[in-house]
N, C-alpha and C positions, 0 to 999 in steps of 0.2 A: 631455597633462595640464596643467593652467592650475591657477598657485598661489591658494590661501585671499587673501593680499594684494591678488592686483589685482582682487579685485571678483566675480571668476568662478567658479565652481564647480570644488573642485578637482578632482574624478576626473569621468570618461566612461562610459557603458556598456559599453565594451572592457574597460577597468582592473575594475570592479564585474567583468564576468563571468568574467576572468582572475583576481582573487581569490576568487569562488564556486567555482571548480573547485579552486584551491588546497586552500581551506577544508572540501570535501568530502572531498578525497583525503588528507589531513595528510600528504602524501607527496610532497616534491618531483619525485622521477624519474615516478611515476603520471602527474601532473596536466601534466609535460610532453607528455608522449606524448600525453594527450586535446588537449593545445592545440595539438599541433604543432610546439612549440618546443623549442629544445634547453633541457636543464637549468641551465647557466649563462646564458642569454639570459632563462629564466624568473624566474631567484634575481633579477637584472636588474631587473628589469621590477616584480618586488614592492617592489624597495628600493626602488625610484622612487615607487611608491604611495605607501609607507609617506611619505618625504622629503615629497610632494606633502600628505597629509594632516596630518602635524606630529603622528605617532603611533603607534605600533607595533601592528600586528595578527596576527603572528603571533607566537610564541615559539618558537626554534631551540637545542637541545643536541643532546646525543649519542643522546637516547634517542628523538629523534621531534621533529617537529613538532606545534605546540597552538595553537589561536585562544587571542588576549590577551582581556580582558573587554571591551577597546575593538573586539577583532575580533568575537566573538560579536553585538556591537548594532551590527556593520555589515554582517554576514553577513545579517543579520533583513532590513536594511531592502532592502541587495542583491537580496535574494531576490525580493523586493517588486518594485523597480522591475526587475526585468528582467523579469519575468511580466507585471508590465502593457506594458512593452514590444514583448514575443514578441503580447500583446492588441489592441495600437495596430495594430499591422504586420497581426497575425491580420483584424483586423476590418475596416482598408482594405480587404485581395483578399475578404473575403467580398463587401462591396458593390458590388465592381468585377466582382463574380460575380454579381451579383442574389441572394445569398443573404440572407434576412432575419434568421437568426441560427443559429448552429453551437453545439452543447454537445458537448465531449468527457467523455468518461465514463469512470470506472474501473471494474471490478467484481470484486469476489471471487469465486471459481470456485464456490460456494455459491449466490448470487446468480442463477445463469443457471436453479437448480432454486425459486426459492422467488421472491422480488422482482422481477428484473428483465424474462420476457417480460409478464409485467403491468405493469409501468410504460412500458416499451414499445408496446403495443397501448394504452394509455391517452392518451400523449403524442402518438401519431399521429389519433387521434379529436379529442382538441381542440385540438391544435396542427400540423397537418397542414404548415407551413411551417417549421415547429422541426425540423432538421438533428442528427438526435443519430449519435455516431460512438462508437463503446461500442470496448474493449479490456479483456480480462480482466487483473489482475494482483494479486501481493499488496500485502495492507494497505500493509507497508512501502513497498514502490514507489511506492502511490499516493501514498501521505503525501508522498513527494519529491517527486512531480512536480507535484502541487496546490501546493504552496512554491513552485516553480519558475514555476509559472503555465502549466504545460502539460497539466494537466487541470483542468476547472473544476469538475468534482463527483465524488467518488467514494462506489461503496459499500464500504463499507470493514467488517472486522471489528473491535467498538470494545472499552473505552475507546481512545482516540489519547492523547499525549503530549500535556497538559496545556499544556507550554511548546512543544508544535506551529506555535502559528499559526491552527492549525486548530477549524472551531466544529461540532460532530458531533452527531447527536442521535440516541439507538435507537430504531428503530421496530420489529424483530422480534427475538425469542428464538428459540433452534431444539436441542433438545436433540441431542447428540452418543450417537453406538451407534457399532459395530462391523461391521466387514466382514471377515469370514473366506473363508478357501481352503472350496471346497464339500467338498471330503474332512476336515476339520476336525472334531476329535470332536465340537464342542460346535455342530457347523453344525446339528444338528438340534432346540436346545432353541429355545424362543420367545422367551426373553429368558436373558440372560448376567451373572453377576456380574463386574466388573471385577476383582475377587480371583482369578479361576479363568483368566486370562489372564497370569499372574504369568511361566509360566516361555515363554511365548511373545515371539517376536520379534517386532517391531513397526517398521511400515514409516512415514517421517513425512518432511516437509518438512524443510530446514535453520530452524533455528529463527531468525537474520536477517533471512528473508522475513515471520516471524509471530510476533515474539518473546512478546508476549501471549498467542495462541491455542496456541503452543507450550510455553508454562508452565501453562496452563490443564490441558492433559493432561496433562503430565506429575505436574501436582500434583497430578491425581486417581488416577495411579497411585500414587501415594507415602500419598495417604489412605486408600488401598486394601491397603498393608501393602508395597507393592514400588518397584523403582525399575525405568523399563521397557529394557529390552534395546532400542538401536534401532538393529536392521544392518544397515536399507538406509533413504536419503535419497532423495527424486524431489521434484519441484518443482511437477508436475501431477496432477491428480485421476486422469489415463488411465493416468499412468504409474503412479503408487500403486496404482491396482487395476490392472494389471498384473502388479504383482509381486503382491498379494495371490494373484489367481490362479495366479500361478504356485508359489502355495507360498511364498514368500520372507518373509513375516511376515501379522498382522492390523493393522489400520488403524482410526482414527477414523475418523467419516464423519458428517458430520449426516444430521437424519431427513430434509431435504427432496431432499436429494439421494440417498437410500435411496428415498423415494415415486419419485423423477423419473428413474432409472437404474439401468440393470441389465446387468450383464455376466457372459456366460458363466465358469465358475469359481470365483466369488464370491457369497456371500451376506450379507444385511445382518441384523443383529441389533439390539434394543437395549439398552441396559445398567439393571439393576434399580436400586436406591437413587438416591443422588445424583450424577445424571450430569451430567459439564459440558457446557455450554452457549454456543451462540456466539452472539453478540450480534452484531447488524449493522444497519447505518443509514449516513445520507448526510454527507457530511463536504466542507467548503468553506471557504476562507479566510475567517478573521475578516472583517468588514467587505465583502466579495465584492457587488459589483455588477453580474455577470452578469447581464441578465436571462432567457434562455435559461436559465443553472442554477438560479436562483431558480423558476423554473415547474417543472422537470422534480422539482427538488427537494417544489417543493406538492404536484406527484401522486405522489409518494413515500409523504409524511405522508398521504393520503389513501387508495390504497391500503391501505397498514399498518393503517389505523384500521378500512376496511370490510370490506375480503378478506379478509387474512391471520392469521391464527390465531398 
């Protein structure tokens, strides 16, 4: 690290990344173990930042670790040049590969029933040279790793956090029903009140992975007169209706993935009055230069606008 004084930039990409893990984990013993480094070589290594900047970035007491305000607007810009970094480096070996340009992609497990084999089969028709590498994951995860600069688009379930980074725009609504055990008393009506699900168990993601799409339901059970029972957590669609089928509770489910899947044991319902609804659309760093994600992103919005309901 080179002081602010003589001229040179004080911190490196090493120090930035060493403080992104920091700042991620507010935990010093965690963030050692991701870097490798023993805990007193890590505390180390931050003072020195901190000495090298002329500013405190983290805050240390008994109760935890906290980014300072000075840390937060260095965390932002952090975030930034190591993404375009991981981009520099990324985009060398593509051309050293003859690749003409690579988009990674996130998607939400929704996505794979309604948006994305259409965007897909669309991007390959007029950009037959466009490299897309798609990975299912939640909202949350994408949001960190678009930050990060390790995906350059995702689809994501919205709104995103405002003070993201991130610049998002809806292109489909998708009303939320229910997926019941096929022996379920109520598996035989057409449509289901969310009231009549009150004393039933209910099977759901940890809500960190979708904290938004996780309060959505749950605040539709609470408008509904209950607070829902939820005794089993799964992380994936196969696993939740999994346990659906096995009895273990009922489940939200959007309608596209009710049209697009079906599994032994389980049936899909949809729910009468005002049911929630997921909202989903493309999500990219403010300011985003990709041009690979900027295409892929156009035939999103166009799509959306001619196909999809």
């Amino acid at each position: 690290m080179a002081g602010i004084g003589d001229g040179e930039i004080a911190v490196g990409l090493g120090d930035l990344r060493l403080f992104s893990v920091v700042a991620e984990e507010l935990h010093f013993g965690r963030a050692a173990a991701r870097l490798h480094l023993s805990q007193p070589g890590l505390s180390y290594r931050v003072k020195a930042l901190e000495d090298a900047l002329g500013y405190q970035v983290l805050a240390r007491n008994r109760r935890g670790v906290r980014l300072t305000p000075a840390g937060e607007v260095l965390l932002a810009g952090a975030r930034r040049l190591l993404g375009e970094a991981h981009r520099v480096v990324d985009d060398g070996g593509r051309v050293a590969r003859g690749e003409l340009a690579t988009v990674r992609v996130g998607f939400v497990g929704t996505a794979l029933y309604s948006l994305l084999p259409a965007v897909l089969r669309a991007a390959r028709e007029r950009h037959p040279a466009l490299q897309v590498r798609v990975e299912e994951r939640k909202s949350a995860d994408q949001v960190r790793l678009l930050q990060l600069g390790q995906l350059d688009l995702g689809l994501v379930h919205l709104p995103v956090d405002p003070r993201s980074g991130l610049e998002a725009t809806p292109v489909l609504e998708d009303p939320v029903g229910v997926a019941l055990p096929s022996e379920h008393p109520l598996a035989g009506e057409d449509t289901i009140a969310l009231a009549d699900l009150a004393e039933d168990a209910f099977v759901l993601f940890p809500r960190e992975l979708e904290p938004q799409t996780y309060d959505r339901y749950t605040d539709a059970c609470v408008a509904a007169g209950f607070a829902p029972r939820v005794a089993h957590e799964a992380t994936g669609l196969q696993t939740i209706l999994a346990l659906v089928a096995a009895g273990m509770g009922v489940a939200f489910v959007a309608r596209s993935v009710a049209r697009g899947f079906s599994r032994s044991g389980v049936v899909f319902r949809p729910l009468t009055g005002t049911a929630p609804r997921l909202v989903t659309g493309p999500a990219r760093l403010e300011g985003s230069a990709h041009p690979g994600a900027a295409l892929l992103r156009e035939i999103i919005l166009d799509i959306s606008i001619n196909k999809l309901d």
